[in-house]
N, C-alpha and C positions, 0 to 999 in steps of 0.2 A: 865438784866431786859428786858422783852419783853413789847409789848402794854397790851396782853391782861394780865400779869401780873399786871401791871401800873394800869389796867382800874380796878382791881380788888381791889385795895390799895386804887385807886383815890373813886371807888363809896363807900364801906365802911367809908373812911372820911369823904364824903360827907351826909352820912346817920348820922354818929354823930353827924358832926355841924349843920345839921338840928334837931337832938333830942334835943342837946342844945339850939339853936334857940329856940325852943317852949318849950321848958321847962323857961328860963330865959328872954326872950325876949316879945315874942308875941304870942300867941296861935295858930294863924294864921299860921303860917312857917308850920306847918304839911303840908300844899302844898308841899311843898318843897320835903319832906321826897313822897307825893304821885307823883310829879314828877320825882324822881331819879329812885321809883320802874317804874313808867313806862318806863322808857328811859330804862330801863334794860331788859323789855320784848320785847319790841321793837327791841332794837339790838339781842335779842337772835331769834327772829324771820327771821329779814332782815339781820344781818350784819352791821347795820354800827349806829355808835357812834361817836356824835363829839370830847367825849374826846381821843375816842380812831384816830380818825382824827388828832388829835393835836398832840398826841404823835409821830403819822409817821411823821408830817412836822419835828418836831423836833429828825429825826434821830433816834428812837428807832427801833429797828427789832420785826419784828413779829415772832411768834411760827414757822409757815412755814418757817421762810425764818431763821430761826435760823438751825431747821430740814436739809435743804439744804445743810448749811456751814458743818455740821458733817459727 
């Protein structure tokens, strides 16, 4: 499992528990769901993502550096 596979798992889940959010909870949580798509545009512009930050601290390899080892 790479990051940017990770980030790709991690933001889809995060899009559902936000659907469910607002659908069961509060109506309000659609921020939520308008914050994830932003952080997605964002990193697809700059490059960088907290969650995908998290996942290097914690030892996963990136696409690149997977490409490397083969």
């Amino acid at each position: 499992m790479t990051c940017e596979r990770a980030l790709y798992i991690f933001a889809g889940l995060m899009v559902l528990v936000s659907v469910a959010l607002t659908q069961w909870v509060h109506p309000q949580f659609y921020w939520f769901t308008v914050f994830i798509g932003v952080n997605l545009i964002q990193n697809a512009f700059t490059g960088f993502c907290p969650a995908t930050w998290v996942f290097k601290k914690l030892g996963m390899p990136t696409e690149a550096e997977c490409a490397l080892r083969r």
